[in-house]
C-alpha positions in Angstrom: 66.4 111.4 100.4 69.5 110.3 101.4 70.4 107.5 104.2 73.3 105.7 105.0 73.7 101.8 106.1 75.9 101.1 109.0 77.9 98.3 108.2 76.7 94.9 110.4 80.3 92.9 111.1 80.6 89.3 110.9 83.3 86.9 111.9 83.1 83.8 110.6 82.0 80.7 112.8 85.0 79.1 111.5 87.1 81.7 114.0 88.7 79.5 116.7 89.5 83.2 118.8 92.7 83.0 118.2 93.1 86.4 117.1 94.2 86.2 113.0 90.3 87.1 111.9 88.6 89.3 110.0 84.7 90.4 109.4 82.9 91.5 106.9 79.8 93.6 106.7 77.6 91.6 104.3 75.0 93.9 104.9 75.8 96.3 102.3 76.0 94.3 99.1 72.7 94.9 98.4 72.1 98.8 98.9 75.9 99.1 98.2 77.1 96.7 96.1 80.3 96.4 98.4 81.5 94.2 100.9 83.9 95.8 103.7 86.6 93.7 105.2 88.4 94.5 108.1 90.8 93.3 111.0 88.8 91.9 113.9 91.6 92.4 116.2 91.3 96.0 115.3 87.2 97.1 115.0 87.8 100.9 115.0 91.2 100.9 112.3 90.3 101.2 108.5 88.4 98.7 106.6 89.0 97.7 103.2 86.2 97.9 100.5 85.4 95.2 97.8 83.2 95.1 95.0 81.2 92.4 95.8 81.9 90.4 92.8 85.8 90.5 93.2 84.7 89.2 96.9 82.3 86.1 95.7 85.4 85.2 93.5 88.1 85.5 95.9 85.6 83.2 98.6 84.9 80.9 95.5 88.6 80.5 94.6 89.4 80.1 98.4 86.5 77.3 99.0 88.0 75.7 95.8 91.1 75.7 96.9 92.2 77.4 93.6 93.9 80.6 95.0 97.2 80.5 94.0 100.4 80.7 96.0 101.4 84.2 96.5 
């Protein structure tokens, strides 16, 4: 049987509404193993989809302050 998981979006509490968010739909790391990303200003335009380790590391490196300059 097959069934599909609808992704649950989050913003971060950390959003002051000033428009330059995204969310993510934590929900489906665990059926999944991915976490989709996508522009809150925008809920029905693409989203982007990470494996969820590359997304712990990038939130790791970016809690650390260890992502580099681009």
């Amino acid at each position: 049987m097959t069934t599909t998981t609808e992704p649950r979006w989050y913003k971060s509490s950390y959003s002051n509404n000033g428009g330059d968010c995204i969310e993510v739909a934590a929900n489906l790391i665990a059926p999944h193993g991915t976490v989709p990303v996508r522009d809150s200003k925008d809920p029905h335009g693409p989203a982007l989809v990470f494996p969820a380790a590359a997304f712990a590391s990038f939130t790791a490196s970016v809690k650390a302050g260890t992502l580099g300059a681009i």
